[in-house]
DSSP file (Angstrom, degrees, kcal/mol; ACC not computed):
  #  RESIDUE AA STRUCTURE BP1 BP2  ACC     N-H-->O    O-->H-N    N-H-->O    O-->H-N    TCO  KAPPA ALPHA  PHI   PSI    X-CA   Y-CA   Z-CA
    1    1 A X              0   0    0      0, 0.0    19,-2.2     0, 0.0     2,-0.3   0.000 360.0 360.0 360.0 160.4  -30.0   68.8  -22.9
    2    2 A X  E     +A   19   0A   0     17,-0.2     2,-0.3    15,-0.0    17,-0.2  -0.726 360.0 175.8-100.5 137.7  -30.3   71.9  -25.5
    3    3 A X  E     -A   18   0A   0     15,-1.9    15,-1.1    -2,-0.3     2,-0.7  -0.972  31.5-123.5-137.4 147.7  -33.7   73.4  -26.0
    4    4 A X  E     -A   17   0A   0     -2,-0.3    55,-3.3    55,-0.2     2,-0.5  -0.818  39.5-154.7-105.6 145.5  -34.7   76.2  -28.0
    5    5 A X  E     -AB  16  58A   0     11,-7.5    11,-2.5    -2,-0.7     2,-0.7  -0.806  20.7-140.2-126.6 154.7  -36.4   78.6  -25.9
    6    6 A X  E     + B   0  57A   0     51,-4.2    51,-1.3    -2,-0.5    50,-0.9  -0.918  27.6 161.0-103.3 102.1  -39.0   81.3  -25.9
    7    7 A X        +     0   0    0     -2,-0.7     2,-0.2    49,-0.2    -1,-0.2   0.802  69.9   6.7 -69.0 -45.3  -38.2   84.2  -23.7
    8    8 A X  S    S-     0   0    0      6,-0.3     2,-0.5    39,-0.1    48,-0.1  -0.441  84.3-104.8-137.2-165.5  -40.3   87.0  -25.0
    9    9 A X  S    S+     0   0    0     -2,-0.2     2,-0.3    39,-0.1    39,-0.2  -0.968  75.5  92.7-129.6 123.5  -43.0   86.8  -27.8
   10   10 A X  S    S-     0   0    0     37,-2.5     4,-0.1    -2,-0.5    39,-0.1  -0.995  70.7 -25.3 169.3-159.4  -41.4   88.4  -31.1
   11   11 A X  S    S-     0   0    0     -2,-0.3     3,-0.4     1,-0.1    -1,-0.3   0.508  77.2 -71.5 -35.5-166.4  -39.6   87.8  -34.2
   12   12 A X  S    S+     0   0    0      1,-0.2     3,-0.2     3,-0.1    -1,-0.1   0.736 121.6  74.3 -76.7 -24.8  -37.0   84.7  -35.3
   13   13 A X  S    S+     0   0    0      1,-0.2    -1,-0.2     3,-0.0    -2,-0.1   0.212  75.3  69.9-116.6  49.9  -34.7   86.2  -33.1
   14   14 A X        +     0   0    0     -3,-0.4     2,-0.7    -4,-0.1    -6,-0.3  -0.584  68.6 116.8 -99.9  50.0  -36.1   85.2  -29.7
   15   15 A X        -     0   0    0     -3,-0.2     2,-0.7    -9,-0.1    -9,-0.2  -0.945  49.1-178.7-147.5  96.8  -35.2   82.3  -30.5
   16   16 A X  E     -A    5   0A   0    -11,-2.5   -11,-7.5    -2,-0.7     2,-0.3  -0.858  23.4-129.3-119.9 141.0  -32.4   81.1  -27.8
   17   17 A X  E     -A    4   0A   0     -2,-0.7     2,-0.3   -13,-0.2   -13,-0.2  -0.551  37.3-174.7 -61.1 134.3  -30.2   77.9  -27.3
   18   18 A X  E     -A    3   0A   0    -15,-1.1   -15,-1.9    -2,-0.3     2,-0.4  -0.979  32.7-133.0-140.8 132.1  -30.3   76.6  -24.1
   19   19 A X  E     +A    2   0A   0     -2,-0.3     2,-0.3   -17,-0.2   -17,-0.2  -0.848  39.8 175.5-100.9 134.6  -29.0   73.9  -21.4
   20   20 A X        -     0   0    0    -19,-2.2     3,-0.1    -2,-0.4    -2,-0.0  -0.957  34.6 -91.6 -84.2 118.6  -31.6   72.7  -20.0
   21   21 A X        -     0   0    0     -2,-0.3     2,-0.2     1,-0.1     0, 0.0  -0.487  43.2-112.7 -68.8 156.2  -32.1   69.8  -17.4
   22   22 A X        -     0   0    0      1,-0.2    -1,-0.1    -3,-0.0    -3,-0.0  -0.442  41.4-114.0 -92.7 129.5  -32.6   66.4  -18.8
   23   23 A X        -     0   0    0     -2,-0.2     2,-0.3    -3,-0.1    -1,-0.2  -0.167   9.1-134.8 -52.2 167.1  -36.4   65.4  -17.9
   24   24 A X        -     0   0    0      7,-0.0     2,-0.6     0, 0.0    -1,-0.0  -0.981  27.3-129.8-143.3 111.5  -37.3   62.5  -15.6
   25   25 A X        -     0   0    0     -2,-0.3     4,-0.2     1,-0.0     3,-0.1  -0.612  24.9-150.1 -80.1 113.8  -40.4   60.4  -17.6
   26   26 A X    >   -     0   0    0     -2,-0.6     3,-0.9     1,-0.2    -1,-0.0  -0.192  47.0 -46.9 -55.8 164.4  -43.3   60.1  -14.8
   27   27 A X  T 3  S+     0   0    0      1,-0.2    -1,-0.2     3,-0.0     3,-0.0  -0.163 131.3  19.4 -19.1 121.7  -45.6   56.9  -15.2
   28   28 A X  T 3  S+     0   0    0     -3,-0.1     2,-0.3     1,-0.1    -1,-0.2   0.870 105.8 106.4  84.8  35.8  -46.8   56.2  -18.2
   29   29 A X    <   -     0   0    0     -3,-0.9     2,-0.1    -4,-0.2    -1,-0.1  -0.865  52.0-152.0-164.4 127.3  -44.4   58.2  -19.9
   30   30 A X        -     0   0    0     -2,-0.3     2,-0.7    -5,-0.1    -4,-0.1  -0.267  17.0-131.7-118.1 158.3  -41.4   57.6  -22.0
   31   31 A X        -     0   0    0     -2,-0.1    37,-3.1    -6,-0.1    38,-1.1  -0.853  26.9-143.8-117.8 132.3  -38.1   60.2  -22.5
   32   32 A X  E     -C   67   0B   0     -2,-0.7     2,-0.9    35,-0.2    35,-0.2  -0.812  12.7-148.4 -89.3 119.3  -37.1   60.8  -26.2
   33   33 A X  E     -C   66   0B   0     33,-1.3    33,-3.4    -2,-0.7     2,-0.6  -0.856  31.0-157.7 -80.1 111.5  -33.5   61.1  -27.6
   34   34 A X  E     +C   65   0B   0     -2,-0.9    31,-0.2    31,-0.3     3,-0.1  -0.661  28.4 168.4 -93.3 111.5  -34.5   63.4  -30.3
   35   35 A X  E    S+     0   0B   0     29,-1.8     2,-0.5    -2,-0.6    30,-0.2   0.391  71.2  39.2 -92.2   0.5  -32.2   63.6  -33.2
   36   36 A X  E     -C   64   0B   0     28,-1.0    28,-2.2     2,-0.0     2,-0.3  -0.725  65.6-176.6-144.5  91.3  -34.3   65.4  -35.4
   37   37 A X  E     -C   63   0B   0     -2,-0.5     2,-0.4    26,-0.2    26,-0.3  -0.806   9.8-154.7 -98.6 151.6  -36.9   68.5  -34.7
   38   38 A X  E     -C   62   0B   0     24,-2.6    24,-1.1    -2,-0.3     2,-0.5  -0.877  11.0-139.2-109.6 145.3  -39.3   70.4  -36.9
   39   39 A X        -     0   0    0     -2,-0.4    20,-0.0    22,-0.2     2,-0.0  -0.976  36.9-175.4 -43.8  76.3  -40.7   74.4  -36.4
   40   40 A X     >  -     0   0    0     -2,-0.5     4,-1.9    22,-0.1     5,-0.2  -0.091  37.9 -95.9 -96.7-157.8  -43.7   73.9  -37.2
   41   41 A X  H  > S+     0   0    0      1,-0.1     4,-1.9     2,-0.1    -1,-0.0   0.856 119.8  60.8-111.1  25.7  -46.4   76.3  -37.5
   42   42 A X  H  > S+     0   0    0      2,-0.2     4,-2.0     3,-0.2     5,-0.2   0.922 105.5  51.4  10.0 -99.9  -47.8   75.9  -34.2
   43   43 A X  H  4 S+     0   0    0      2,-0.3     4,-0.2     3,-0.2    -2,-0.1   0.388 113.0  50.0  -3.9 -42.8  -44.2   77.1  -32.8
   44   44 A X  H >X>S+     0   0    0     -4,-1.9     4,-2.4     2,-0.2     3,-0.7   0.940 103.3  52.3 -82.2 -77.8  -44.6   80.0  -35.1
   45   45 A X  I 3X>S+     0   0    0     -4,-1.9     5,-1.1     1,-0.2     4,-0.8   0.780 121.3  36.4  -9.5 -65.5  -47.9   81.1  -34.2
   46   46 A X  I 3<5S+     0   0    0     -4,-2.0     7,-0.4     4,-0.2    -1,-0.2   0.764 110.0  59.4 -67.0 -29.9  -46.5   81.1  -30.3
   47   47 A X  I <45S+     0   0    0     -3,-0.7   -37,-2.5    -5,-0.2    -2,-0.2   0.879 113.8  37.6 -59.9 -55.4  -43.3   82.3  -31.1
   48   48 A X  I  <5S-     0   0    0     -4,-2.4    -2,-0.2   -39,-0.2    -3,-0.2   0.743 113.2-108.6 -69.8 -28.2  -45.0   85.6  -32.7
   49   49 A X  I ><<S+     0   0    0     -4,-0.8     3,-0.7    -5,-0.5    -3,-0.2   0.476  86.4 117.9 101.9  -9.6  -47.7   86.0  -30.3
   50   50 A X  T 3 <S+     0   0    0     -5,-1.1    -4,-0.2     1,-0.3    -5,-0.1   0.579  91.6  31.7 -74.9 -10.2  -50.8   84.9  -32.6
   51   51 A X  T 3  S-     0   0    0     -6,-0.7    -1,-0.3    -7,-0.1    -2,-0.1  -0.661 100.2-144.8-150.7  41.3  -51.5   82.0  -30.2
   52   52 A X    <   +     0   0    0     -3,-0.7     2,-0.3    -4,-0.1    -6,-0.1   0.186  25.7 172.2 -48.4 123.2  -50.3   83.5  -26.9
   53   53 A X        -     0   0    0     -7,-0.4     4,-0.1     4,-0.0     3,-0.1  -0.998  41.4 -95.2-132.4 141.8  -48.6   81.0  -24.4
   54   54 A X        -     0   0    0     -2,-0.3     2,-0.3     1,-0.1     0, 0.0  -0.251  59.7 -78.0 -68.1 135.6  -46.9   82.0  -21.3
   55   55 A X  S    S+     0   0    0    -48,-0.1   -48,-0.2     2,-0.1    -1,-0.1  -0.561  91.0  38.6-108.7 139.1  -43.1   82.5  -21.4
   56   56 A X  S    S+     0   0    0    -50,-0.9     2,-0.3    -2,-0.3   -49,-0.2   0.517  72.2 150.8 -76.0 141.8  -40.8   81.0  -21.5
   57   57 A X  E     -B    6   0A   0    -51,-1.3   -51,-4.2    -4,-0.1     2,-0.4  -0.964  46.8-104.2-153.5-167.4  -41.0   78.0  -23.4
   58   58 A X  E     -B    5   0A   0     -2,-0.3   -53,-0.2   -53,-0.2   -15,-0.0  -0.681  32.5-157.1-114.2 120.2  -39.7   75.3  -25.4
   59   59 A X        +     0   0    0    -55,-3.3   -55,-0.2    -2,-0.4    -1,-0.1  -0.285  54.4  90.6 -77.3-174.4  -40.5   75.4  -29.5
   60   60 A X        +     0   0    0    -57,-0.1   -21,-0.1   -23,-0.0   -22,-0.1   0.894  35.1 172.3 101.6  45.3  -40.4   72.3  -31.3
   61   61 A X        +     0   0    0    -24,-0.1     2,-0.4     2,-0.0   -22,-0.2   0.413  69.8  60.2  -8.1 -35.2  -43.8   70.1  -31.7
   62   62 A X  E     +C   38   0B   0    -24,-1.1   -24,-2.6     2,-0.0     2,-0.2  -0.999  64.5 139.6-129.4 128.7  -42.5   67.8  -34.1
   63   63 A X  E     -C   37   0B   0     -2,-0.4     2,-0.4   -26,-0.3   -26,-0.2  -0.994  29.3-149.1-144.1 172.4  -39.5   65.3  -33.7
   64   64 A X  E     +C   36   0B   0    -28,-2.2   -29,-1.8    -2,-0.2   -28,-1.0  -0.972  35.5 101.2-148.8 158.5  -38.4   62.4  -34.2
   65   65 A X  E     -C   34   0B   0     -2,-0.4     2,-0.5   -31,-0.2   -31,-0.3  -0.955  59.7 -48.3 175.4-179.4  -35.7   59.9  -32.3
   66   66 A X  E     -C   33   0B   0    -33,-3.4   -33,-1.3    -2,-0.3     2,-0.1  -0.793  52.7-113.4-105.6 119.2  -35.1   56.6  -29.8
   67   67 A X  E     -C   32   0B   0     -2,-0.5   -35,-0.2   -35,-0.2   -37,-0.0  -0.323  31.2-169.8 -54.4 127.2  -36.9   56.2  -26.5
   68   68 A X              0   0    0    -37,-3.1    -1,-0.2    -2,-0.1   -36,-0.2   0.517 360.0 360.0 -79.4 -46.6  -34.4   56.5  -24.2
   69   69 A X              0   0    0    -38,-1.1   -40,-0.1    -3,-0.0   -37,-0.1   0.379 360.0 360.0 178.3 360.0  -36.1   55.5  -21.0
């Protein structure tokens, strides 16, 4: 799968494309095919640094799509 990923804390362009492996949904937990994502401002807030979260990670809070499995 493609992710956009947070390597470092900084501007819009820390902002990397990425393959990723496809998650595996545990119990009680469903895997999305996302056609559609938002940057919201969450995402921004962590993305900058105002919100510090530990790096690397994956933006994207809001989407929308078909459960998958």
């Amino acid at each position: 799968m493609q992710a956009i990923v947070v390597e470092r804390t900084g501007g819009p362009d820390v902002l990397e494309l990425q393959e990723r492996p496809t998650p595996r949904p545990r119990p009680g937990e469903v895997l999305v095919d996302v056609s559609t994502a938002g940057v919201n401002y969450l995402d921004i807030y962590e993305r900058s640094g105002q919100n510090p979260k530990p790096t690397p990670f994956v933006v994207g809070y809001e989407g929308a799509g078909t459960v998958a499995a």
